[in-house]
N, C-alpha and C positions, 0 to 999 in steps of 0.2 A: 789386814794389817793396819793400825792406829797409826794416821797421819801425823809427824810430830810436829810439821810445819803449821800445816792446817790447824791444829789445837793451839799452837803457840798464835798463829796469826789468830783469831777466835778472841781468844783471852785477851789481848791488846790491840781490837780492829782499830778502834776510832783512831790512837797514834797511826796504825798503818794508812789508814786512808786519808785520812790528813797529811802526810807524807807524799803518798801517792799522786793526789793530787797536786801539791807544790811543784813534785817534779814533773807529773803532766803539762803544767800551765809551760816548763823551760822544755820539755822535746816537743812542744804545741810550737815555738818562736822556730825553734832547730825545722820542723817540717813545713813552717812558712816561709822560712828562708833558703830552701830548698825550692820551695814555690816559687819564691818571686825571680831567684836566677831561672827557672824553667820558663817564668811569664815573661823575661828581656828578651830571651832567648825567641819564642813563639811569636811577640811582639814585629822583630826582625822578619821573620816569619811571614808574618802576616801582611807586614809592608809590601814584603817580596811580590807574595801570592795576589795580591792589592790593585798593583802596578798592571798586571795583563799582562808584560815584558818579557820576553825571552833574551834582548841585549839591552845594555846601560852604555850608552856613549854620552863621552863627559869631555869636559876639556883635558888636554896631554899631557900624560903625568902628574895627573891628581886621580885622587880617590872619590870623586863627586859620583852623584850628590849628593849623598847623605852621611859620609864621615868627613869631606873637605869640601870647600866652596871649589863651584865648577861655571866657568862662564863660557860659554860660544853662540853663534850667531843664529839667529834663529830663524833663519833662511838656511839654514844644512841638515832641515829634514828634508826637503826639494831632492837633494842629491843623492842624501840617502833612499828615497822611494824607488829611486832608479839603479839600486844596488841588486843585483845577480842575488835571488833567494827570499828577498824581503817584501811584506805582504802588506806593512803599517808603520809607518815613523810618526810619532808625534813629538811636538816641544813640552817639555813638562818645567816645571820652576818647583822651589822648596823656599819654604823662610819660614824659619821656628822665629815668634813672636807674641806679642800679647796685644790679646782683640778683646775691644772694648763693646762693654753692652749692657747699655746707661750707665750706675753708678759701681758697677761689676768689671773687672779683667778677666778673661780666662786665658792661660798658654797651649798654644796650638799652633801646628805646622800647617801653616798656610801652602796650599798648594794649588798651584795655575794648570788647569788643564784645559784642553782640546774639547768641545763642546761634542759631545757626541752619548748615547747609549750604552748600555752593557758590551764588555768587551771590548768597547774603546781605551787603548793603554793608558795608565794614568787615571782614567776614570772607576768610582767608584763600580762595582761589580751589582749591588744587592743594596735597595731601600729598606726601609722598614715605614716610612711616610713620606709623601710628598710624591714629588716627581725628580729628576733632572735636569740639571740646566741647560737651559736653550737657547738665551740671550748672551750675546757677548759682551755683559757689562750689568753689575751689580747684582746677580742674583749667586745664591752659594748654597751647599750642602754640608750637612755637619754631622760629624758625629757624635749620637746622641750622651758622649763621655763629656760634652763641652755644656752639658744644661740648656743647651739652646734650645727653640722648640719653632714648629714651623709660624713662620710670618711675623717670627721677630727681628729686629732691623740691631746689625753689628756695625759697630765700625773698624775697619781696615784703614789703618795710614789717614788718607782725608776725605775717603767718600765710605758713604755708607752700602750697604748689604743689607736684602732682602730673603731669609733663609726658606727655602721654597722644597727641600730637601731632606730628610736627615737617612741615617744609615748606620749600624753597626761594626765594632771590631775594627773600624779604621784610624790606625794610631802609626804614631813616631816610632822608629826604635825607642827611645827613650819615654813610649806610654801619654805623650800627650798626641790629645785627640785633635785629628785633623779636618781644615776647613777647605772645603774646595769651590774654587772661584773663575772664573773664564781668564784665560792665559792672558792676553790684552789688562787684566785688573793687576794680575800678578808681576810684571813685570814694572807697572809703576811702582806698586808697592814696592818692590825691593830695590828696583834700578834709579828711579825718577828721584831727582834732588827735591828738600823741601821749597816753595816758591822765592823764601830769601837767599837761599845758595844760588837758586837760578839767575836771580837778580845779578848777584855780587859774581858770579860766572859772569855775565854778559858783561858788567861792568870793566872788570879784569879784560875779557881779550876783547872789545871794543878800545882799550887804550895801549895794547898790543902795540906796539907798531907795524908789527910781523902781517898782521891780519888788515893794514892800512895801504895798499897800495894803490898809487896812483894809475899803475898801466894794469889792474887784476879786478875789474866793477865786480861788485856781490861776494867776494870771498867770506868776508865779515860775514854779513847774511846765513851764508854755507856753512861758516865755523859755528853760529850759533843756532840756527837750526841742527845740528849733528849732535851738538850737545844736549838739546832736550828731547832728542829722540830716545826710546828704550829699546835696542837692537840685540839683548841678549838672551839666553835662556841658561838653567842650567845644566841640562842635557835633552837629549832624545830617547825616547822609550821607542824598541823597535821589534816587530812581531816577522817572525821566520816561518817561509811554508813550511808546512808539515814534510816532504819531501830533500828540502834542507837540514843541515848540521849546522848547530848555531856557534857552534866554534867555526866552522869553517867560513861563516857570512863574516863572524864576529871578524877572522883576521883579513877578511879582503877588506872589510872595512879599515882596521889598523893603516893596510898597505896603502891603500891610495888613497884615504881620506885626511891620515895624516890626525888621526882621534886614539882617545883612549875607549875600547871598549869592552866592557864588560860582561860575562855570561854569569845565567844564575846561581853556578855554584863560587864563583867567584866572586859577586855580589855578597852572597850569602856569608863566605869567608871572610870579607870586609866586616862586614856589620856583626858577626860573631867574635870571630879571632882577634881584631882592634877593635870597633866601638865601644862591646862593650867587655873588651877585657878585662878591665883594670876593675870593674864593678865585680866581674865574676871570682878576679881575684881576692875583694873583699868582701864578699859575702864565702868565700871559700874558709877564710878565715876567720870569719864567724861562727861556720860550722864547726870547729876546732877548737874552738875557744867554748861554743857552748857542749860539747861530747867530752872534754875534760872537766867541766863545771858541772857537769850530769855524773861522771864517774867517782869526782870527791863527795860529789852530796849521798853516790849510792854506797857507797864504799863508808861513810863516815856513819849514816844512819843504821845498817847493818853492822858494822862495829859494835857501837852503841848498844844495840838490841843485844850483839852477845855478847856484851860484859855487863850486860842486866841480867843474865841467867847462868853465870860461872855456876855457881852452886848446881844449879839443875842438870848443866853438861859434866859435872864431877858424878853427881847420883848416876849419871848415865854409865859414866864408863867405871861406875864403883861395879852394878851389874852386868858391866860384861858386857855393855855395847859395842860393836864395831865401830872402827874408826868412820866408817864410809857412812855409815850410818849419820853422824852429826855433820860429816859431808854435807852430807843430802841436805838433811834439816836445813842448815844456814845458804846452801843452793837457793833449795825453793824457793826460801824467803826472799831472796833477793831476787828471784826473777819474778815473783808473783810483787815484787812491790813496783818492778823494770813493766810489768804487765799493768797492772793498774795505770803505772804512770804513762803507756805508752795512747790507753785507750780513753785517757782522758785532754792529752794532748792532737791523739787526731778527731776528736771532739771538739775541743776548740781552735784549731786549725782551721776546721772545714766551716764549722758553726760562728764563730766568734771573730779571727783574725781574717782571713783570705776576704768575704763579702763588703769589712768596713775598710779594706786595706787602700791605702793610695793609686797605688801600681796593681797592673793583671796579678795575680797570685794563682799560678795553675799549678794544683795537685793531684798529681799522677798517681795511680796505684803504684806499680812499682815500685816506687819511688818511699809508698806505705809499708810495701814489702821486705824491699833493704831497709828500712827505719825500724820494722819490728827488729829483723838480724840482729843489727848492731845494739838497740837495745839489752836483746836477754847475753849479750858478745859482753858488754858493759857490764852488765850486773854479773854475770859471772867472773868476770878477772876482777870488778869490785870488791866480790865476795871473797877473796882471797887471802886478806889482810886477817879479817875475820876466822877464814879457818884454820890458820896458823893458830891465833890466841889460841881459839877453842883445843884444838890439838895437846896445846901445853899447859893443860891443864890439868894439877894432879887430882887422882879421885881424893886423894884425904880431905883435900880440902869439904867432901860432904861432911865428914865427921867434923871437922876440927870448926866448923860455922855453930 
């Protein structure tokens, strides 16, 4: 049987594929955008898995550390070591900022951790160069998303860094790549006042009177030494025997430590469900915005095409064609143009958009698989407007041309 699709597309390829590909280059955006909510998503992910942690304790009644600032004392991993179940408390720090290196910024979450190997929480898991740090002051590891390269010198705040490190896939929720630094660096960086605040502090409560008394020698002294001290963290990362339930450690902690803490599904809830909500909701709305701009362009070009061959679908049903038959015909057509377009869009997706993209952009099969569906779903309720016309088409119209 004489494919009528097949000879119509044939006789008019180059319009078809020129077509085709326009509309690949928009479900090419539509499956990157799909990507990149998949790559926030795994991002979170990947913090998670990063961390070594089985609990997040933060300060009480906040969401820290990574959707709300969280400060407590960095002497309450001590207490927590001696917690019923728990194998490793370390103090960990966050501060998304921009680090300088020479006449370059890059933005990156700076992160103070516990000087330790693989497996240490907080601490990176897997190098790709360099070593780990081992000094409690100036040396750092990066991930190799930040351009850095070993034994180049960053600056942080007012001292410099010697990158002795680097590492893979260690990013923010939010994709920028992270620096890690000895806990002691970290907490100047974010806690320590610049030297003129410290100044104009000392100035202030040396003329206190409060802090003046005659019968209290060294208060002053005390009051200003407190204040250039850096006493906080913004939580502890804590690792649960194996034998342990980390819900169950997690709420003895709640009970008597008088903390907020958190387990990794609940973590993971945060940084999903709020962080990056409000992102997944607008790229939701992308996706929608561009499946209705794919269904007018497929719907308008196969219009088109059959009110370029009225005549021809009149000769048809002069002899005697089935209706289902022209069905078909303007079917095809539209799914083989829904197909073209689908195969030149995960083409440039995979090839073109995802590798130069700013953000992770991870594309799932799956994800290829619902995207063809909805495709040939598209082009066929597209082709509908089309098969109406053709329908009402009377055969005289062959003679009367």
């Amino acid at each position: 049987m004489i494919s009528l699709a097949g000879r119509d597309i044939l006789h008019s390829w180059g319009k078809f594929v020129f077509t085709g590909m326009g509309l690949g280059l928009l479900i090419g955006v539509t499956l990157s955008m799909a990507g990149i909510y998949r790559g926030m998503v795994d991002d979170a992910k990947v913090l998670l898995d990063n961390s070594s942690a089985d609990l997040w304790v933060v300060q009480k009644d906040t969401l820290g550390p990574y959707a709300e600032p969280s400060s407590i004392y960095d002497d309450t991993w001590r207490s927590l070591r001696g917690m019923p179940g728990v194998v490793r408390a370390v103090n960990i720090t966050y501060l998304t900022m921009q680090i300088r290196q020479g006449e370059r910024d890059v933005r990156a979450m700076v992160t103070g951790i516990t000087a330790g190997g693989p497996g240490t929480p907080g601490c990176p898991p897997h190098l790709v160069a360099g070593r780990h740090i081992t000094r409690s002051h100036y040396e750092a590891v990066a991930d190799i998303t930040s351009g850095f390269k070993l034994n180049d010198r960053i600056k942080i705040r007012r001292n410099h860094y010697t990158v002795v490190g680097l590492t893979r896939r260690m990013v923010s929720s939010s994709g920028d790549p992270m620096v890690f630094i000895p806990i002691k660096d970290a907490q100047e960086a974010q806690f320590l006042k610049d030297n003129d605040a410290i100044v104009q502090q000392r100035r202030r409560t040396s003329s206190n009177p409060s802090f003046n008394r005659p019968g209290v020698p060294g208060l002053l002294d005390a009051v200003i030494a407190s204040q250039s001290t850096n006493s906080y963290v913004n939580g502890v990362l804590v690792q649960v025997e194996e034998n342990h339930s980390p819900g169950e450690v997690a709420e003895s902690i709640r009970r008597w430590k008088r903390l907020t803490v958190y387990t990794r599904s609940q973590m993971e809830e945060i940084l999903v469900g709020k962080l990056i909500a409000t992102s997944a909701r607008q790229i939701f709305m992308f996706l929608v915005i561009l499946s209705v701009v794919s269904s007018a362009i497929v719907a308008f070009i196969i219009y088109t095409l059959t009110l370029g061959k009225i005549r021809e679908i009149a000769v048809l049903k002069l002899i005697g064609t089935k209706n289902r038959t022209i069905v078909g015909l303007i079917m095809q057509q539209s799914i083989a143009l829904g197909l073209i377009g689908f195969v030149v869009g995960k083409i440039s997706a995979t090839l073109l958009m995802a590798p130069f993209f700013p953000k992770y952009v991870l594309l799932e099969p799956l994800d290829s698989v619902f995207g063809l569906a909805a495709v040939v779903v598209i082009c066929m309720l597209s082709s509908i407007i089309s098969i109406r016309a053709a329908l009402k088409v009377d055969p005289a119209e062959a003679i009367g041309g």
